[in-house]
N, C-alpha and C positions, 0 to 999 in steps of 0.2 A: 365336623357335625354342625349344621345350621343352626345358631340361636334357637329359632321356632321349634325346633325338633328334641329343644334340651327336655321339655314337659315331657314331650313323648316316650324319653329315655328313661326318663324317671320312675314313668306310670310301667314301662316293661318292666325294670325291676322291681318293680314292688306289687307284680304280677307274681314274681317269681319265690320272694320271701319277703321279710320285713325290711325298711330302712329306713333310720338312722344320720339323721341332717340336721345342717344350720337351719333354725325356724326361730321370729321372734316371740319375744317373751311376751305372753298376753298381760300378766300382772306389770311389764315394765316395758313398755312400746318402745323402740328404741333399741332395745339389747336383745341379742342373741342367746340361745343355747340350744345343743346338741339335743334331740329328741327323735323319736319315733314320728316320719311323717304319717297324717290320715290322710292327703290329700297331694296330689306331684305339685300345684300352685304353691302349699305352704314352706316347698324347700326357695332359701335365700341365696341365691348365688353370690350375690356383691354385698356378703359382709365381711367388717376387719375383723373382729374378735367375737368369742363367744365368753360367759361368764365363766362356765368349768368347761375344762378340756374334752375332747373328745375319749382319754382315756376313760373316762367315764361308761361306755361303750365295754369295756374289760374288767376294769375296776371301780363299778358302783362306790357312790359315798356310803353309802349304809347298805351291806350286803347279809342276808341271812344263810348263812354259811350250813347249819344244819338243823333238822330238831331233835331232841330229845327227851325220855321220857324219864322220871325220878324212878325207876324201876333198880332192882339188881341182880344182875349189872345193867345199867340204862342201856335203853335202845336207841342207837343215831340214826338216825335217816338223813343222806347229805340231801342238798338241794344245788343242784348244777341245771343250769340251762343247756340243752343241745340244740337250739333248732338255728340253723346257717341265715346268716344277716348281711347288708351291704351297709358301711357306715360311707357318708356319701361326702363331699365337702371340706375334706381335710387341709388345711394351708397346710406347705413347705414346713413354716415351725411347730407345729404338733405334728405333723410324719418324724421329723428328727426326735420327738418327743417320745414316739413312740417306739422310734429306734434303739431311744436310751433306755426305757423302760425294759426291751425284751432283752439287753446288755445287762441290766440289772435282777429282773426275775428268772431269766431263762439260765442267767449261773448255775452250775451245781451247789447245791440242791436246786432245783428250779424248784417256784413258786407253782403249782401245775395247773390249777385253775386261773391264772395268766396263759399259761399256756392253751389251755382249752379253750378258753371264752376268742384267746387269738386264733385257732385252727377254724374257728366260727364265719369268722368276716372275709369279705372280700374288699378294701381297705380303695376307696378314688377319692385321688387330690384332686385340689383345686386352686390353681395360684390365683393371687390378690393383691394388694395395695394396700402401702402402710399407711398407719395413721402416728404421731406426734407422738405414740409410746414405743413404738416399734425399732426393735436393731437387733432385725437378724444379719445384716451383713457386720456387723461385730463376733456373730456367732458362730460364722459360717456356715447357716440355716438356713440363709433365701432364698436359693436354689435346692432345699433338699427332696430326694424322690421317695428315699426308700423309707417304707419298705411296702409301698401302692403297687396295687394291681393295673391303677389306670390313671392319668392324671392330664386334668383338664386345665388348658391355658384359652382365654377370653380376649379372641381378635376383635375387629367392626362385626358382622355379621357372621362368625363361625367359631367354636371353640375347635382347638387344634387338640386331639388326642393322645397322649403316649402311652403304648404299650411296656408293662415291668413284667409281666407276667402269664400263664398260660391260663389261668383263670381268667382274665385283664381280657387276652387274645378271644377267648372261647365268646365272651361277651361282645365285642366289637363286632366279630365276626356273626353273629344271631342280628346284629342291627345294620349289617350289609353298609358300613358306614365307607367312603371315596378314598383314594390316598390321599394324603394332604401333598398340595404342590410346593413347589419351590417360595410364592409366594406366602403361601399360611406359614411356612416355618418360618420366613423372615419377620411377618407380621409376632410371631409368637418371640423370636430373640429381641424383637424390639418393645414389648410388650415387659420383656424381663428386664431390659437394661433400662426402660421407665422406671419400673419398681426397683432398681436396685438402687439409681439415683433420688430417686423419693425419700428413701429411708436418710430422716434427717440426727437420730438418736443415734450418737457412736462413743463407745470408750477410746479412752485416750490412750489403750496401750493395745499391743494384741492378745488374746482372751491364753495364748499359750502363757503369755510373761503373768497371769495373775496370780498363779498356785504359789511363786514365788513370791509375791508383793505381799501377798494376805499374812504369810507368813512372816513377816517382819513385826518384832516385840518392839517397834515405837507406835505402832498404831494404836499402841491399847486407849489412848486418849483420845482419839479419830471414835475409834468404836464406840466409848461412852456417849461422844456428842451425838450420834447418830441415835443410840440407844436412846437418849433425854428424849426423842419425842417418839418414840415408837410406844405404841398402848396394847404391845402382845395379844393380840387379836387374834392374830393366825390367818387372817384375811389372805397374807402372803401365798401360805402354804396350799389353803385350799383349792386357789384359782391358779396353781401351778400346775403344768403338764408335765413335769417329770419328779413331782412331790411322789414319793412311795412307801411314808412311814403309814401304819395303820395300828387301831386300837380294836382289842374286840372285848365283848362283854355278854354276860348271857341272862335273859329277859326272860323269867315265869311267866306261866299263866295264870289267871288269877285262883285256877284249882290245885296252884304250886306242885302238878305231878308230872308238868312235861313245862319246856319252855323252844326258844329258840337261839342259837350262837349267833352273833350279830359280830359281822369287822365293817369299820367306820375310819373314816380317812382321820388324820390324825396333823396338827401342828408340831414340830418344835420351838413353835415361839411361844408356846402354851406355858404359864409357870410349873404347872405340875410332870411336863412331859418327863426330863430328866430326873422325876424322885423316884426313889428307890427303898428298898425296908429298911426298916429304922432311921425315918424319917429325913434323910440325908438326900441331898437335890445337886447334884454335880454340873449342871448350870442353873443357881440360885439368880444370880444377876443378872438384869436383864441385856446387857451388852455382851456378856457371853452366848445369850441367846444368839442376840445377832449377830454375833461375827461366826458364831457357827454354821448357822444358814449361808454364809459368803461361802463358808470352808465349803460345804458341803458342795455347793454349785461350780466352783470352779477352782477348790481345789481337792480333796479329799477321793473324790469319783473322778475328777479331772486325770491325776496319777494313775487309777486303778483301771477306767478304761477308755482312757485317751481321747476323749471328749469331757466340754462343760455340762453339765446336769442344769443348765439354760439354754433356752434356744430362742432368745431373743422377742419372744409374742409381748412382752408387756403388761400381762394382766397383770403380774404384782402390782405395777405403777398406778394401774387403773385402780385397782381395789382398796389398794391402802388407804386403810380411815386417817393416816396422818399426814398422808400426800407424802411420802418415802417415795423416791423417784431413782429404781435401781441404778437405770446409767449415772444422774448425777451425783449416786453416793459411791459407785464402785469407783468413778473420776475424784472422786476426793480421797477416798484412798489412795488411789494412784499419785494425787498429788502430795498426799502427806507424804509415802512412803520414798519420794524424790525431792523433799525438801531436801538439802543441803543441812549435817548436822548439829551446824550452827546457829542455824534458825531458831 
């Protein structure tokens, strides 16, 4: 597809239903986030990160799940969206992101409204270029496709197309788009093996040997030092793309005779996340906190379904109010747990 022609493709789909792109953020020029475009000009094709993932697109931060009326027996009325959407712009590490998520919701029991809001989208990547927080080839993320319908790579003057899908296919094929030649695919593997030597952020071990390392009962002192400047913010979790804890709660109206069920994404770095009744908090401490959240990423779901619950984007690093820099705290783990026990 011609550069000049990427507008044109834009404005067909969003002929056809709504979409859902990288656009920057008016309040904070500079940063990206996921939004509904109004206009084909406002989608950003060459940005690195956005502030929340594109799961967002599936799983709203603040979702009004149903309403209700104080009747008896109360009346629910769910709220579900149907109407079919194109989320446009997805990098390599949120597609894996959302890989793990439909690994995670779509288990039995599945989560169903994961499931629904996904039967919704017609999911086109878009590969990119790291920036100084980025390591997905630690993740085995920077080449990930699935699970796109369509996925755009940015030569000199043409984005090279791949087809994942028959959805993917039925859309190419309405934009009567050329085969790509011999050249544009060369131009597109050298366009990967740029980005793959760019990416300057790597752990020091491979991401299978960490389930093991975390594991190790000498770190507990490594964890405290980490923990000393951590200010449980949760900034971590928020801006995470395969964060999936959530909190819900239910909001009257001020006639207190109906209200609405709200789910809200949720931290575990939050002090109160792990209380429980009677008053008792099963990570009180805040270095339990964080070394749960390691567990969590790379090992606990690691074991269970054979990927990291990371996929290298970086926005933790970005976000952290205390400058927590995950590769260089997972390498310091790594190096404690290889000191020599003499040390």
């Amino acid at each position: 597809m011609p550069v000049h022609k990427f507008e044109d493709f834009i404005e067909s789909l969003m002929q056809k239903a709504p979409v859902m792109g990288p656009v920057e953020r008016k309040d904070q020029p500079g940063f990206y986030l996921f939004d509904w475009l109004e206009n084909p000009e406002d989608f950003i094709p060459a940005y690195t990160g956005t502030t929340l993932p594109p799961k967002k697109a599936f799983f709203p931060p603040d979702q009004v799940l149903f309403d209700f009326t104080a009747d008896t027996p109360p009346k629910i009325v769910p709220r579900q969206q149907t109407f079919s959407f194109f989320l446009m712009g997805v990098h390599p590490c949120d597609l894996a992101a959302l890989a793990a998520l439909d690994m995670a919701y779509l288990e039995p029991p599945a989560e169903m409204l994961w499931a629904e809001n996904r039967k919704r989208a017609v999911i086109i990547g878009m590969d990119c270029m790291p920036d100084e927080y980025c390591f997905c080839t630690s993740t085995n993320t920077c080449h990930a496709r699935k699970p796109c319908d369509l996925f755009f790579t940015r030569t000199a003057d043409n984005y090279v197309v791949e087809v994942y899908s028959q959805k993917g296919r039925s859309l190419i094929n309405q934009f009567a788009l050329k085969k790509a030649t011999d050249d544009d695919c060369l131009a597109r593997d050298r366009h990967q093996y740029r980005k793959e030597n760019a990416v300057c952020a790597h752990f020091h071990a491979d991401v299978a040997e960490l389930a093991d390392i975390l594991e190790r009962e000498e770190l507990q002192e490594t964890w405290k030092e980490i923990a000393g400047r951590c200010y449980s913010c949760g900034s971590c979790n928020t801006t995470c793309p395969t964060c999936f804890c959530f909190n819900m709660h239910d909001a009257f109206d001020v006639n207190l005779q109906s209200g609405h069920r709200h789910r809200t994404w949720d931290s575990c770095q939050l002090p109160e996340f792990a209380a429980i009744a009677g008053g008792e908090n099963m990570r009180k401490e805040r270095w339990q906190r964080v070394r749960h959240r390691w567990h969590r990423k790379f090992d606990y779901l690691y074991r269970q379904f054979g990927m990291p619950y990371c996929t290298g984007c970086g926005r933790c690093s970005r976000a952290c109010t205390a400058d927590i820099n995950i590769v260089d705290t997972t390498n310091q783990l790594i190096a404690s747990a290889r000191k020599p026990a003499s040390e």
